[in-house]
C-alpha positions in Angstrom: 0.0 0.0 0.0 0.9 3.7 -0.3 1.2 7.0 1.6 -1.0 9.5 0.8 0.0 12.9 1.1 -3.1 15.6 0.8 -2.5 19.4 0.5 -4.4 22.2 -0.9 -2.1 23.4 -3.2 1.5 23.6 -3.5 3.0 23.1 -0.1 2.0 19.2 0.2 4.3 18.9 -2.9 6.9 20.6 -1.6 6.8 18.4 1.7 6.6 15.7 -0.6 9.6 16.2 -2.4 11.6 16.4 1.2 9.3 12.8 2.0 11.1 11.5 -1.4 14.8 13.0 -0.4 14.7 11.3 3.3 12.0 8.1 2.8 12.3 7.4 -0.8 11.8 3.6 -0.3 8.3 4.0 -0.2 5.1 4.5 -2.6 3.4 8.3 -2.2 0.4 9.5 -3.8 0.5 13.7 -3.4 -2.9 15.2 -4.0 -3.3 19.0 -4.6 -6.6 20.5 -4.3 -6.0 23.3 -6.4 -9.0 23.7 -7.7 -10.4 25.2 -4.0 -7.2 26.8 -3.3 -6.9 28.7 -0.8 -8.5 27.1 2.2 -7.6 29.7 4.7 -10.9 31.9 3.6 -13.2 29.1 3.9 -15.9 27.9 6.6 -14.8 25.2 9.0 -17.8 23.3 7.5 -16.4 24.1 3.5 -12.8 22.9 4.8 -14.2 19.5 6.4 -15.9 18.4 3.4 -13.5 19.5 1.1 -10.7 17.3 3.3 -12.9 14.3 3.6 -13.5 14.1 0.2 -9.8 13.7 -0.4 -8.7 11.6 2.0 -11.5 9.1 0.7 -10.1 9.7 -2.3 -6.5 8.8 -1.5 -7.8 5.6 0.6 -9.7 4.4 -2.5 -5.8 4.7 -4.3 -4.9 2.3 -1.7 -3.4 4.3 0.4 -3.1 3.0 4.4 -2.1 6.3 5.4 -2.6 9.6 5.0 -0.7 12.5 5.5 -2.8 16.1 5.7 -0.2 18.4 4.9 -1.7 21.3 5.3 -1.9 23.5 8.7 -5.7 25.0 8.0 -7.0 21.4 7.4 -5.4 19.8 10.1 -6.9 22.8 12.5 -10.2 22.8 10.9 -10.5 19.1 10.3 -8.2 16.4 11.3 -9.8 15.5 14.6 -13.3 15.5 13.8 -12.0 12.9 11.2 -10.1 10.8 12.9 -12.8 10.5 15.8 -16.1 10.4 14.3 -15.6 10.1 10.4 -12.9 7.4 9.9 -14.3 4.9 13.0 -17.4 5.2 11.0 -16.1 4.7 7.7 -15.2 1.3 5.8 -11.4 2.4 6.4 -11.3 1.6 10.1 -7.4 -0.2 9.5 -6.2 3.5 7.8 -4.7 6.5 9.1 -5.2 10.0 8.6 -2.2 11.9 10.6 -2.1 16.0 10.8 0.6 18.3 10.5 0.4 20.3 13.9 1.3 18.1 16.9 4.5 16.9 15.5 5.5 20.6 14.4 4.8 21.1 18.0 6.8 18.1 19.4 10.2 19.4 18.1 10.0 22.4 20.5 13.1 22.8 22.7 12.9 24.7 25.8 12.7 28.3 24.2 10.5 30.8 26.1 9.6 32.9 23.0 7.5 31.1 20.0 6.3 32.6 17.3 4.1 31.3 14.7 2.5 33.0 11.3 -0.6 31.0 9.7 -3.7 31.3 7.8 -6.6 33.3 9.1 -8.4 29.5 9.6 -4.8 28.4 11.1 -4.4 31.0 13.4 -8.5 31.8 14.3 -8.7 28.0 15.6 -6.4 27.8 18.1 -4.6 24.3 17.7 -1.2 25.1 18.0 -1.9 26.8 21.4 -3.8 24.1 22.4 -1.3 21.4 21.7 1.3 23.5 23.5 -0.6 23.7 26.2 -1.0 19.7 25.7 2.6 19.3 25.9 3.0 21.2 29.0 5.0 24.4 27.6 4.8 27.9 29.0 6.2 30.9 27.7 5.5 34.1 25.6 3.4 33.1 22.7 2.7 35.4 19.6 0.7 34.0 16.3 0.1 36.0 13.4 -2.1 35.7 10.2 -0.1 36.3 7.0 -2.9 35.9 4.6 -1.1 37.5 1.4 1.5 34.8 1.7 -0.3 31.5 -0.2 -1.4 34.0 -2.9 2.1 35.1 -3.5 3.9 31.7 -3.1 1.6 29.9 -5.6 1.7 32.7 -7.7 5.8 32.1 -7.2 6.2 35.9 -6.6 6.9 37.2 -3.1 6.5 40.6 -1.9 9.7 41.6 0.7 7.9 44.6 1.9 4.7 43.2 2.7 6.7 39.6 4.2 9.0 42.2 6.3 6.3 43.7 7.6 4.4 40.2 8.7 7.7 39.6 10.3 8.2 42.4 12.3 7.2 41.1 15.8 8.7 38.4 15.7 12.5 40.0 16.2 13.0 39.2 19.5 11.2 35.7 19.2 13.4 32.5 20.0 11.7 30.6 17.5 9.3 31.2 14.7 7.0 28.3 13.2 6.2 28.5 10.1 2.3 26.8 10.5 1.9 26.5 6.7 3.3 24.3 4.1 4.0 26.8 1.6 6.1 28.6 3.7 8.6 26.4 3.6 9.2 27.2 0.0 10.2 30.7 1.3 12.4 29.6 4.3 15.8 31.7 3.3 14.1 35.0 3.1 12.4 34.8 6.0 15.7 33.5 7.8 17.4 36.6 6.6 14.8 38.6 7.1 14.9 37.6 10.8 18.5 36.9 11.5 20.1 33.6 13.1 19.0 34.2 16.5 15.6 33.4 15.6 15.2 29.5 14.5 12.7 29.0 11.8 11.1 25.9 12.3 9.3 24.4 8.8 7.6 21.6 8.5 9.1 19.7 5.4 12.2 19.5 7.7 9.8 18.4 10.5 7.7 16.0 9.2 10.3 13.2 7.2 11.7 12.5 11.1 8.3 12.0 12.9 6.9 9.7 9.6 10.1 7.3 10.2 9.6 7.6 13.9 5.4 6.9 13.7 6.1 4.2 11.1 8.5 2.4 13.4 6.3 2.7 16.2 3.4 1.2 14.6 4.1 -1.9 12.1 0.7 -2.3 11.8 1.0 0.7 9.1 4.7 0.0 8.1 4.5 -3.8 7.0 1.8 -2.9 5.0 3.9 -0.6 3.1 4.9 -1.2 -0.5 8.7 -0.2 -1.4 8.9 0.3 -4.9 10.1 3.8 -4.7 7.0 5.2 -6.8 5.0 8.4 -6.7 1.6 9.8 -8.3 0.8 13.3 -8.4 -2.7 14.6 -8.2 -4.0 18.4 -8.8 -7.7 19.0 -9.5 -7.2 22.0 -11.3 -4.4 22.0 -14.1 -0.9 24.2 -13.0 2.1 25.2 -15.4 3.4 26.2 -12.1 3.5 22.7 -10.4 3.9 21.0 -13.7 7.4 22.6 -14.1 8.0 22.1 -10.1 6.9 18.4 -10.3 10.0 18.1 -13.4 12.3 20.2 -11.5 11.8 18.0 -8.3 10.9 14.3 -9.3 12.5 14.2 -12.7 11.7 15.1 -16.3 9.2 12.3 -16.3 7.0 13.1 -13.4 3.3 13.9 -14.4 0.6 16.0 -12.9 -3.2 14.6 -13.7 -6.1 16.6 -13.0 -8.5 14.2 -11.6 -12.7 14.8 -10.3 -13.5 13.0 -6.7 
């Protein structure tokens, strides 16, 4: 079987290609729903359905696991699908695994966090709740950054309007970066910031915690085909991703737009 990796747009991709770097023994299936892009603007009700629907999807490509790569879905989402949607469901022996909680569990003992997000991301409270869960205190600052998605996927990035997101987060210890596409612009918010703030992104997160999760549950893991093969989704056609997908995965690698 295969791991599914679900994003709205062009982060999941980009976590995807870091997956391939670090885990590339196994099968991935990367889903973009482009078509709905962004999710950050949408009702907690749009976001469930939207996220259900792919993760269904991505089960019915026999897939055992899958990954929601993307911060707003895991906040809006994850838990009301892992508790009363997937017990329900005739995919009891899957697993649908967020994005947030093992962002959070690579916190050291800084005092300062900072943490920019989507209006959904930010508006729902997850990451301080799982900080919270994980017994940290400290001085805790979150920040929409709304213009950021728009600009990434449109691969141009404003430095006035990102230095101005960034602004109180100077004196932070650390900032987390609670989106996929972020990560995609990781060196100008470093510089932007300085070295005394550690950026902490989730593609460099989430290869680490899969291994780890994978070893600790061979329930998942044995199931796991290894033939070093991937299959990349978009509902909504991209010259964007298309050329990203080449640059990253090889001159053969192929988007399809697919209907669910």
């Amino acid at each position: 079987m295969k791991i599914g990796i679900f994003d709205s747009g062009l982060g999941g991709l980009f976590i995807l290609k870091e997956l391939r770097r670090k885990l590339r023994q196994y099968n991935y299936v990367y889903l973009g729903d482009t078509k709905n892009l962004p999710y950050g603007d949408k009702s907690q009700k749009q976001i469930f359905d939207l996220t259900r629907k792919a993760v269904e999807y991505l089960f019915k490509q026999d897939c055992a696991l899958v990954i929601v790569a993307c911060n707003t879905a895991s906040s809006q989402a994850l838990r009301k699908l892992q508790q009363t949607w997937l017990p329900k469901s005739k995919y009891k022996n899957h697993r649908i695994l967020g994005i947030i909680r093992p962002t959070i569990e690579v916190i050291g003992k800084e005092k300062s966090i900072g943490l920019i997000g989507t209006r959904r991301t930010i508006d729902s409270g997850a990451y301080s709740r799982e900080l919270e869960n994980v017994g940290w205190h400290g001085l805790f600052i979150e920040k929409a950054t709304p213009k950021l998605v728009p600009m990434i996927e449109s691969n141009h990035v404003d430095l006035q309007i990102l230095k101005d997101y960034l602004k109180p987060f100077k004196s932070s210890k650390s900032l987390i970066l609670a989106c996929t596409h972020y990560g995609l612009i990781k060196k100008e918010i470093q510089k932007i910031l300085g070295l005394k703030v550690r950026v902490i992104s989730q593609e460099d997160v989430l290869p680490l915690k899969l291994k780890n999760y994978l070893s600790r549950h061979l329930e998942i893991s044995q199931r796991l085909s290894e033939n070093s093969r991937i299959t990349l989704s978009v509902t909504k056609s991209n010259l964007n991703y298309m050329r990203l997908a080449k640059d990253w995965f090889g001159p053969s690698a192929k988007l399809t737009v697919i209907k669910y």
